[in-house]
PDB file of N, H, CA, C and O in Angstrom:
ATOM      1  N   UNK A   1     -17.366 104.070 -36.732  1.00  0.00           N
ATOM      2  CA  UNK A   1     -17.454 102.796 -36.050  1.00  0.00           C
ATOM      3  C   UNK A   1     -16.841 102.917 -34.656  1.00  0.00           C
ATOM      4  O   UNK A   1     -15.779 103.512 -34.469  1.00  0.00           O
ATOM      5  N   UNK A   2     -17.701 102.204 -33.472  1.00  0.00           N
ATOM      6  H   UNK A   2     -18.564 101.721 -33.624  1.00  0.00           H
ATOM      7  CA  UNK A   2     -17.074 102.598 -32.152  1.00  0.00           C
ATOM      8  C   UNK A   2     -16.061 101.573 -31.690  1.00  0.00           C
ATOM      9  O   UNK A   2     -16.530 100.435 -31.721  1.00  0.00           O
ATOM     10  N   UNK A   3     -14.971 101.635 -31.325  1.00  0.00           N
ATOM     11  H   UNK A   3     -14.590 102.559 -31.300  1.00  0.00           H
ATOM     12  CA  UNK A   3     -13.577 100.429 -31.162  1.00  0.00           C
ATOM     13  C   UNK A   3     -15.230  99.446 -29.527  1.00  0.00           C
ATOM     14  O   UNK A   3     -16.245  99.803 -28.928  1.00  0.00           O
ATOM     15  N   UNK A   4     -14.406  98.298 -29.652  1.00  0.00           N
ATOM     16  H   UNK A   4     -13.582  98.008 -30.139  1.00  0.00           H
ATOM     17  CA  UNK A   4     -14.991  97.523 -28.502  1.00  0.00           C
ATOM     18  C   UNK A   4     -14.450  98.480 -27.490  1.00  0.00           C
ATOM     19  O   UNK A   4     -13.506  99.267 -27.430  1.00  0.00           O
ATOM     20  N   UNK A   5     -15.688  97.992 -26.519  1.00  0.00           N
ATOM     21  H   UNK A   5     -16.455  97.352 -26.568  1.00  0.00           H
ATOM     22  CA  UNK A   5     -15.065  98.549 -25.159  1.00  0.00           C
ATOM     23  C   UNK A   5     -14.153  97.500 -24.259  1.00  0.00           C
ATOM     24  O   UNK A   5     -14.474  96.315 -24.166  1.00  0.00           O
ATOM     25  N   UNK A   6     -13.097  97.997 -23.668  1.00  0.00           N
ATOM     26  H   UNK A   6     -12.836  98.959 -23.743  1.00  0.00           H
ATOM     27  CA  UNK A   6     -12.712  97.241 -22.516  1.00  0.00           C
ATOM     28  C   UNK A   6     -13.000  96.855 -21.457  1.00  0.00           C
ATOM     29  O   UNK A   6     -13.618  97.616 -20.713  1.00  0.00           O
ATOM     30  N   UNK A   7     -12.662  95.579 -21.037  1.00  0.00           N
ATOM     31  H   UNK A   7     -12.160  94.961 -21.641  1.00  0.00           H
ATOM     32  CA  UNK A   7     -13.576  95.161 -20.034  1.00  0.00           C
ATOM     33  C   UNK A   7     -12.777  95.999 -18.990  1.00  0.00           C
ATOM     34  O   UNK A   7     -11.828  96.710 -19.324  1.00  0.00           O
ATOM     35  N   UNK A   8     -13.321  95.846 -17.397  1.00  0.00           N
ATOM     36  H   UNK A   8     -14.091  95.269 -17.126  1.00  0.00           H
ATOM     37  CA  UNK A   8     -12.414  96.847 -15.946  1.00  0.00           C
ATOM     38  C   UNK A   8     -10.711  96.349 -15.686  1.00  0.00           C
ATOM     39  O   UNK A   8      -9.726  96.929 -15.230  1.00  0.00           O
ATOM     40  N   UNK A   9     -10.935  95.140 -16.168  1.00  0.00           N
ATOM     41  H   UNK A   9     -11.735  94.669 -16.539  1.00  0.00           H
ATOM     42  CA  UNK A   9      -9.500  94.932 -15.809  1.00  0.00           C
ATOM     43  C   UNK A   9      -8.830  94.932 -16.910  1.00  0.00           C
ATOM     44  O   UNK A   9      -7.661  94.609 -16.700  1.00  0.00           O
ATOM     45  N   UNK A  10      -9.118  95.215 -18.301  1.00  0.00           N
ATOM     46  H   UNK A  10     -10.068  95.478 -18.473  1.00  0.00           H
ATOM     47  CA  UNK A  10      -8.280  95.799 -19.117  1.00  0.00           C
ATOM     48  C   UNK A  10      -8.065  96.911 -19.287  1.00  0.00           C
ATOM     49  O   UNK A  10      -7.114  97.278 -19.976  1.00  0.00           O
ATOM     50  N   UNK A  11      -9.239  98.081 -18.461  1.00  0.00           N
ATOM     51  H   UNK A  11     -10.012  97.783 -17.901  1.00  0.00           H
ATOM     52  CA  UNK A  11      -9.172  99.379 -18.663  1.00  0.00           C
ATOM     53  C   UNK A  11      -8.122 100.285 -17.489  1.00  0.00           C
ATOM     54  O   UNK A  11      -7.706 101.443 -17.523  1.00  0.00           O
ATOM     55  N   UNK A  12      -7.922  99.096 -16.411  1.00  0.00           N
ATOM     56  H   UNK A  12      -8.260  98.155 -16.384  1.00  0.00           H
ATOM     57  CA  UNK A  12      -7.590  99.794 -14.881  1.00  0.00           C
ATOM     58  C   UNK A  12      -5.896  98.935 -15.318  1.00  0.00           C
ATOM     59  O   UNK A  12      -4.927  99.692 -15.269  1.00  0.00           O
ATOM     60  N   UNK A  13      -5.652  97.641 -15.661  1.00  0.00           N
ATOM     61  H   UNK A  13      -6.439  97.026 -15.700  1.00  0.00           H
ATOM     62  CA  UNK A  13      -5.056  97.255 -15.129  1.00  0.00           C
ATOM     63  C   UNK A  13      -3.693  96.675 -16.519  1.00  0.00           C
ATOM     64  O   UNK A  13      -2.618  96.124 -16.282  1.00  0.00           O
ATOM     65  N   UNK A  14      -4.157  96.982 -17.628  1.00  0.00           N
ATOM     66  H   UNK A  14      -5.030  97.429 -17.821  1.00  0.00           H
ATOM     67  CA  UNK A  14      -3.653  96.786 -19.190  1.00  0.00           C
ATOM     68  C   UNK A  14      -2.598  97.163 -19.409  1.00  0.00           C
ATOM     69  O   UNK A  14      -1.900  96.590 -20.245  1.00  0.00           O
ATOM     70  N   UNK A  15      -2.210  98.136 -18.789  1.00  0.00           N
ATOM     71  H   UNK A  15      -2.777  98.601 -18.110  1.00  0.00           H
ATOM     72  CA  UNK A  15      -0.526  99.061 -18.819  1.00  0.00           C
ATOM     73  C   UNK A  15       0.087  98.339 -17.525  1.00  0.00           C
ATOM     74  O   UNK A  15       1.293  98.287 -17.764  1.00  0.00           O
ATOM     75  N   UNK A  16      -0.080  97.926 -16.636  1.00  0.00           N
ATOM     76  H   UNK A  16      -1.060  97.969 -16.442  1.00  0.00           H
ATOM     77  CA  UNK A  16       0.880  97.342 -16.050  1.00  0.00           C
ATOM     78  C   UNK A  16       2.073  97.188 -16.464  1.00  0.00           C
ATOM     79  O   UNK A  16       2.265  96.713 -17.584  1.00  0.00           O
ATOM     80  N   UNK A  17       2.878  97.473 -15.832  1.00  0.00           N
ATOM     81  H   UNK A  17       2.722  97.858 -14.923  1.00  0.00           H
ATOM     82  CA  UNK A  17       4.460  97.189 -16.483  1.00  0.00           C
ATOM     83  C   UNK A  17       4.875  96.101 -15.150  1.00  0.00           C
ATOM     84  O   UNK A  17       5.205  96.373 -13.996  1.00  0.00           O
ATOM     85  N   UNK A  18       4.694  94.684 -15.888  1.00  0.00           N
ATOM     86  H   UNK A  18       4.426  94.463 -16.825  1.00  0.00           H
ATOM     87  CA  UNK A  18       4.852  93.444 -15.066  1.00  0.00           C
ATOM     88  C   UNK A  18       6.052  92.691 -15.435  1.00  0.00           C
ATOM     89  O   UNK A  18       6.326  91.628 -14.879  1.00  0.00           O
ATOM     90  N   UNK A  19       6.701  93.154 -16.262  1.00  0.00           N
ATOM     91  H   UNK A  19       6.479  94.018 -16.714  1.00  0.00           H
ATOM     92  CA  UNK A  19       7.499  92.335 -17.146  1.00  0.00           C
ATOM     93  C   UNK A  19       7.570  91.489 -17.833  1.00  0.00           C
ATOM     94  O   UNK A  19       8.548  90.920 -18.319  1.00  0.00           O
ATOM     95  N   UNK A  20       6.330  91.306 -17.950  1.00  0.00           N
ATOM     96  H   UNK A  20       5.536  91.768 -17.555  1.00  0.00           H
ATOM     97  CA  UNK A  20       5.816  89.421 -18.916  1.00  0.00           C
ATOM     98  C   UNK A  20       4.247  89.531 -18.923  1.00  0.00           C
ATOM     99  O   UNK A  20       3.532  89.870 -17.980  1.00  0.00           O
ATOM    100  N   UNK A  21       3.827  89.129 -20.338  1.00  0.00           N
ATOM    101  H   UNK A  21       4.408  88.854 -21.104  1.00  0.00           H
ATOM    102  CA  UNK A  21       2.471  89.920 -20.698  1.00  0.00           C
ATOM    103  C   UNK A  21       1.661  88.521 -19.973  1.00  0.00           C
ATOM    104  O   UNK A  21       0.437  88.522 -20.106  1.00  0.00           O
ATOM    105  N   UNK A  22       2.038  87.807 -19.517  1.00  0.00           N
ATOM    106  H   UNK A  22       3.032  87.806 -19.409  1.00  0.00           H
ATOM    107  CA  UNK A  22       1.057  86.365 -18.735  1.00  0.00           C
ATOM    108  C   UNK A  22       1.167  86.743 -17.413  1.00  0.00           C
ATOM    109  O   UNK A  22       0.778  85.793 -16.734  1.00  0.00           O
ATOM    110  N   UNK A  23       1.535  87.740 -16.659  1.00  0.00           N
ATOM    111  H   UNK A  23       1.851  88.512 -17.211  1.00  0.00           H
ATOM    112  CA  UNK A  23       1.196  88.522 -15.560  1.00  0.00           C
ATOM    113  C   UNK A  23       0.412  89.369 -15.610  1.00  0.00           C
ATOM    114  O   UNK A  23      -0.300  89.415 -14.607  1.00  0.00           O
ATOM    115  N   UNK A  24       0.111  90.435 -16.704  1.00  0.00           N
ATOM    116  H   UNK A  24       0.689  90.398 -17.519  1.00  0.00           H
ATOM    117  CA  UNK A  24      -0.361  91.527 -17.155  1.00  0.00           C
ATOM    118  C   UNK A  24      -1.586  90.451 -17.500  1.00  0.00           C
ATOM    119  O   UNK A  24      -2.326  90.418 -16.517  1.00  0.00           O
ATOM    120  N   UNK A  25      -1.965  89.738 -18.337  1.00  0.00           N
ATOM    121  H   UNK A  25      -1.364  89.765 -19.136  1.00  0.00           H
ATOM    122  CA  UNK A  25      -3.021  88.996 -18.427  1.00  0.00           C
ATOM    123  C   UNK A  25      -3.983  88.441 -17.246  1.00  0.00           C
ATOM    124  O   UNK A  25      -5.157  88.688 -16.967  1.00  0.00           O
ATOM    125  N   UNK A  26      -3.050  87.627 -16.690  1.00  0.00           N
ATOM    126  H   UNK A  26      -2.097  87.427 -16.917  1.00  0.00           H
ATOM    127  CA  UNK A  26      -3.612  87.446 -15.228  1.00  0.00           C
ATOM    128  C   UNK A  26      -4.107  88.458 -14.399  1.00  0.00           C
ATOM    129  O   UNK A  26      -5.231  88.322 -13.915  1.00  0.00           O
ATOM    130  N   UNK A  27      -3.444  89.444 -14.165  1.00  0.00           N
ATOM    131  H   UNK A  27      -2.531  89.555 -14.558  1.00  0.00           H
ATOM    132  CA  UNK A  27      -3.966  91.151 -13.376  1.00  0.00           C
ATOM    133  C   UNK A  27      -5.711  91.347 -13.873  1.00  0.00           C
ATOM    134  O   UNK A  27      -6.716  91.449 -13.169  1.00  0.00           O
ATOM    135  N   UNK A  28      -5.537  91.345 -15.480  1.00  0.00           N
ATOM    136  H   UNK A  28      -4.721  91.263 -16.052  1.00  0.00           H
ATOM    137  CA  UNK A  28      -6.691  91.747 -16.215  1.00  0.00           C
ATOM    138  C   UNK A  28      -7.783  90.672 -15.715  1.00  0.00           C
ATOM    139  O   UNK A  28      -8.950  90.857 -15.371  1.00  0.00           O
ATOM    140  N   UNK A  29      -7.160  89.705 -15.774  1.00  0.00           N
ATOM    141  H   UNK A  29      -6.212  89.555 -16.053  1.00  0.00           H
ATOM    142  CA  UNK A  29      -8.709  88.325 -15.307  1.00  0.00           C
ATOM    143  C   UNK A  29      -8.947  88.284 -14.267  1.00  0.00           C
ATOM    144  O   UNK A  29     -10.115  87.934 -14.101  1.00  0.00           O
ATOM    145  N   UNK A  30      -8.260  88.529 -13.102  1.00  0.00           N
ATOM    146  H   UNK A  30      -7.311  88.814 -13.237  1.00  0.00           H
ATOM    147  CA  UNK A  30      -8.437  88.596 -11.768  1.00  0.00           C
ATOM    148  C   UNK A  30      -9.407  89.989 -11.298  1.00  0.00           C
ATOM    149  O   UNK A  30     -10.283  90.124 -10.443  1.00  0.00           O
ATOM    150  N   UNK A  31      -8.864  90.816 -12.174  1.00  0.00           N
ATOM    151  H   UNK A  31      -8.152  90.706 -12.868  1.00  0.00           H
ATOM    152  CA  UNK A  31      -9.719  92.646 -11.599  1.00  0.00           C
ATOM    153  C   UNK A  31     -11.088  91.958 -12.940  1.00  0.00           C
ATOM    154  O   UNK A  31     -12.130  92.446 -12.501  1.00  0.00           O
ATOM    155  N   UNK A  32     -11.314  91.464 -13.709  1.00  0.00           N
ATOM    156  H   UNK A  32     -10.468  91.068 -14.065  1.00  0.00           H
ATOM    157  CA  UNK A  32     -12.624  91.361 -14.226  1.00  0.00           C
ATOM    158  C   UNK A  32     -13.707  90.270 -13.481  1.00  0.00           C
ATOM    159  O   UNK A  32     -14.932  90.241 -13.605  1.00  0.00           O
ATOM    160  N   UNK A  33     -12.433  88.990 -12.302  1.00  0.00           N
ATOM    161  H   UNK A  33     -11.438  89.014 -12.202  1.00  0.00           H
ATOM    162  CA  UNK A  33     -13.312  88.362 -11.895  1.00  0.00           C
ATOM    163  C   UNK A  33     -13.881  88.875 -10.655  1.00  0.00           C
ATOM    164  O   UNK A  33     -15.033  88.543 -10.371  1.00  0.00           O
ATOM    165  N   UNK A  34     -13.139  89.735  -9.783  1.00  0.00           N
ATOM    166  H   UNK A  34     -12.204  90.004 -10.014  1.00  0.00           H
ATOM    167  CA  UNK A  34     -13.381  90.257  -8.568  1.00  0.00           C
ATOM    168  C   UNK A  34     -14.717  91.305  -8.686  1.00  0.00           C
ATOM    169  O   UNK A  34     -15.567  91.432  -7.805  1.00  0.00           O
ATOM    170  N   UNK A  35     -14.692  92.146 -10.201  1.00  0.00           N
ATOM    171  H   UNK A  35     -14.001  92.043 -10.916  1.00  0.00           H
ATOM    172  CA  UNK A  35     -15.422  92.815 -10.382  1.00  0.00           C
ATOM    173  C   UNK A  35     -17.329  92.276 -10.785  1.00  0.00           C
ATOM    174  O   UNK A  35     -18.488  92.691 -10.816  1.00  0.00           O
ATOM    175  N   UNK A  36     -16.527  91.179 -10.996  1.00  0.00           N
ATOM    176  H   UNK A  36     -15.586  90.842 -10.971  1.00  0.00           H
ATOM    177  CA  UNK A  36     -17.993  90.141 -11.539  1.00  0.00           C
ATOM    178  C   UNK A  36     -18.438  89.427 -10.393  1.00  0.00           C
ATOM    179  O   UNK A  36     -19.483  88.827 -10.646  1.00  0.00           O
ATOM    180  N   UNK A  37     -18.121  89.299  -9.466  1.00  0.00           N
ATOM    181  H   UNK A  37     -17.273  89.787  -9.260  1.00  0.00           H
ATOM    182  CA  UNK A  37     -18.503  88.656  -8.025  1.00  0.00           C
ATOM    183  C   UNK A  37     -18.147  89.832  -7.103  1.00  0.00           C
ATOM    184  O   UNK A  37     -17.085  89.613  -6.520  1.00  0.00           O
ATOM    185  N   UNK A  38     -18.701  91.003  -6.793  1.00  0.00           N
ATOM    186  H   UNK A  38     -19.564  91.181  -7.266  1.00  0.00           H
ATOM    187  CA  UNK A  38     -17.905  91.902  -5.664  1.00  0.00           C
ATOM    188  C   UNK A  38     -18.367  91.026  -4.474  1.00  0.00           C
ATOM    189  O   UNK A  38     -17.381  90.680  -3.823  1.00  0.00           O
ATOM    190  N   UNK A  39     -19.599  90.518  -3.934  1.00  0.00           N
ATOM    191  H   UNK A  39     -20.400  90.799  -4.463  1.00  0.00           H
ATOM    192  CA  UNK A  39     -19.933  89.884  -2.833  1.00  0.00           C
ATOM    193  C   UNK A  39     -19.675  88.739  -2.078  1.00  0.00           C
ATOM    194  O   UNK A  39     -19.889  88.502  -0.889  1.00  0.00           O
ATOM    195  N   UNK A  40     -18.996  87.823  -3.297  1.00  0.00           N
ATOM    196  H   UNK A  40     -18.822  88.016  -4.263  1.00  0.00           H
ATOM    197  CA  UNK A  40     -18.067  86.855  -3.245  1.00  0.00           C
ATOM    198  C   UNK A  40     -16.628  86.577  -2.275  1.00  0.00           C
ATOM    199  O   UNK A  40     -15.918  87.573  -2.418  1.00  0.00           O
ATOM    200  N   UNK A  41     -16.221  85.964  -1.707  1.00  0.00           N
ATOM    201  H   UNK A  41     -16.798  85.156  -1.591  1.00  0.00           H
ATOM    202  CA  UNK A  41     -14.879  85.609  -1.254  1.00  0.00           C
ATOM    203  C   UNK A  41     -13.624  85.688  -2.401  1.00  0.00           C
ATOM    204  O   UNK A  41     -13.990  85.335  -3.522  1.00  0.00           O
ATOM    205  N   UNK A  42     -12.592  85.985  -2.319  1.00  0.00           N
ATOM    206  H   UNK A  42     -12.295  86.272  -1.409  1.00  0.00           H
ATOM    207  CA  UNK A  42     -11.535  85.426  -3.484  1.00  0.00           C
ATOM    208  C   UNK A  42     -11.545  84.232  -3.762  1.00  0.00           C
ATOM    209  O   UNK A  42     -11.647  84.141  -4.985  1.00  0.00           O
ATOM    210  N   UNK A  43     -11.479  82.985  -3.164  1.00  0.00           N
ATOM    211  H   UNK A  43     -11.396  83.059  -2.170  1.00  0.00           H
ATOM    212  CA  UNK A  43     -11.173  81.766  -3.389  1.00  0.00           C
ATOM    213  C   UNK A  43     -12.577  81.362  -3.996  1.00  0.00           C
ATOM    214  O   UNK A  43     -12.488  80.555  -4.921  1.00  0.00           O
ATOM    215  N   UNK A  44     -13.979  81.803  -3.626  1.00  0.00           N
ATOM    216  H   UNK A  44     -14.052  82.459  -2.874  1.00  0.00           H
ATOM    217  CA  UNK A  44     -14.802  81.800  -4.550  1.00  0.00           C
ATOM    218  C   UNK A  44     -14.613  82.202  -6.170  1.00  0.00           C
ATOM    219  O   UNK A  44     -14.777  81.546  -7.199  1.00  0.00           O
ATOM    220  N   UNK A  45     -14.207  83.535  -5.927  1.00  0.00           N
ATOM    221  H   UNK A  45     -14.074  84.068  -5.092  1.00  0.00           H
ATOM    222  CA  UNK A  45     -14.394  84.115  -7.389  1.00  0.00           C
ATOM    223  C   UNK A  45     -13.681  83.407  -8.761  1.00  0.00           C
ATOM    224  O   UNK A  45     -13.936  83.490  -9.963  1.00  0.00           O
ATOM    225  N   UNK A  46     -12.463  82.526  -7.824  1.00  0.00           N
ATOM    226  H   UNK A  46     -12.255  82.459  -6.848  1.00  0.00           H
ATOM    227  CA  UNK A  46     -11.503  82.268  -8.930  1.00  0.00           C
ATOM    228  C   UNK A  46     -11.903  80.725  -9.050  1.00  0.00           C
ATOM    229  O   UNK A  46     -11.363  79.879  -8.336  1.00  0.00           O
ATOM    230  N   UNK A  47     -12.790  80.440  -9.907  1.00  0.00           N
ATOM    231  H   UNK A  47     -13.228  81.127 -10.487  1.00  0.00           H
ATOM    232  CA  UNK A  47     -12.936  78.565 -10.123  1.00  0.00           C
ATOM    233  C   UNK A  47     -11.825  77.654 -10.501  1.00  0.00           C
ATOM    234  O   UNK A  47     -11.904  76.436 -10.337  1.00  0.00           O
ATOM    235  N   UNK A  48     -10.951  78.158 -10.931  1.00  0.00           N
ATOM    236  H   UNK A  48     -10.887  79.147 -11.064  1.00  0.00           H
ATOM    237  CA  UNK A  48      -9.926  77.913 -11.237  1.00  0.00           C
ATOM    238  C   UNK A  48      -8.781  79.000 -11.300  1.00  0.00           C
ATOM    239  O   UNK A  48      -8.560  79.774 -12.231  1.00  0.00           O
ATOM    240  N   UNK A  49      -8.049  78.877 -10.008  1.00  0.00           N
ATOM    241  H   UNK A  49      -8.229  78.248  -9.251  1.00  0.00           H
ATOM    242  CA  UNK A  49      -6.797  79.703 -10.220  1.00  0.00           C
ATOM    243  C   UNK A  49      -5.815  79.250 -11.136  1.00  0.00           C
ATOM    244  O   UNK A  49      -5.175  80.142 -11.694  1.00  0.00           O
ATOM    245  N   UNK A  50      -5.548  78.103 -11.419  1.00  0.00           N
ATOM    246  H   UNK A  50      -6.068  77.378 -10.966  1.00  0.00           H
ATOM    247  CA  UNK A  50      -4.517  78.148 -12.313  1.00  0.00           C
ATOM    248  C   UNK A  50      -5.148  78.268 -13.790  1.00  0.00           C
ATOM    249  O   UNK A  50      -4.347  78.301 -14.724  1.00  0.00           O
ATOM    250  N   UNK A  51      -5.926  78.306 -13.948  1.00  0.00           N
ATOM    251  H   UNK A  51      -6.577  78.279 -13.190  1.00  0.00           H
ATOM    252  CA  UNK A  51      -6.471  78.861 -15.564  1.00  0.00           C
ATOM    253  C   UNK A  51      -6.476  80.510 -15.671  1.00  0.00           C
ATOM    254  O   UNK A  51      -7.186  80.958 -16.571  1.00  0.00           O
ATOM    255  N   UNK A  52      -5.914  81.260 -15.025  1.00  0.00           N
ATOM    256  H   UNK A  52      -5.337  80.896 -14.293  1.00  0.00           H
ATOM    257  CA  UNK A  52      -5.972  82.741 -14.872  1.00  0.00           C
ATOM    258  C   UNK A  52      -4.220  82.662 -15.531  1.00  0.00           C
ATOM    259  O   UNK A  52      -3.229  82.490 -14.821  1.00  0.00           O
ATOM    260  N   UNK A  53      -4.214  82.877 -17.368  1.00  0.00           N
ATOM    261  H   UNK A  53      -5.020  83.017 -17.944  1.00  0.00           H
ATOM    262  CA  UNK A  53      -3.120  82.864 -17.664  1.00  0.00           C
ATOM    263  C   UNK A  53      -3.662  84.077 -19.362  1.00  0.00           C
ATOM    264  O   UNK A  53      -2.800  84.438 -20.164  1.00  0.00           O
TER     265      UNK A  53
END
């Protein structure tokens, strides 16, 4: 059986040593949203910044 794959920002960004796993979370949603809009602006990509938890 093959494990799921990780998405880019769990694969690049999952070990972070942030000190608090709701930073390390956020890292992961931010590098999967940037990666899902590359053509996009930041303030585009994120529809909601404070839901990136």
């Amino acid at each position: 059986m093959n494990p799921i794959p990780k998405s880019f920002g769990a694969q690049e960004f999952g070990d972070a040593g942030l000190g608090d796993v709701r930073r390390v979370r956020r890292l992961v949603a931010l590098g999967d949203a940037c990666l899902g809009a590359p053509d996009h602006a930041l303030p585009d990509k994120l529809h909601d910044p404070g839901g990136y938890y």
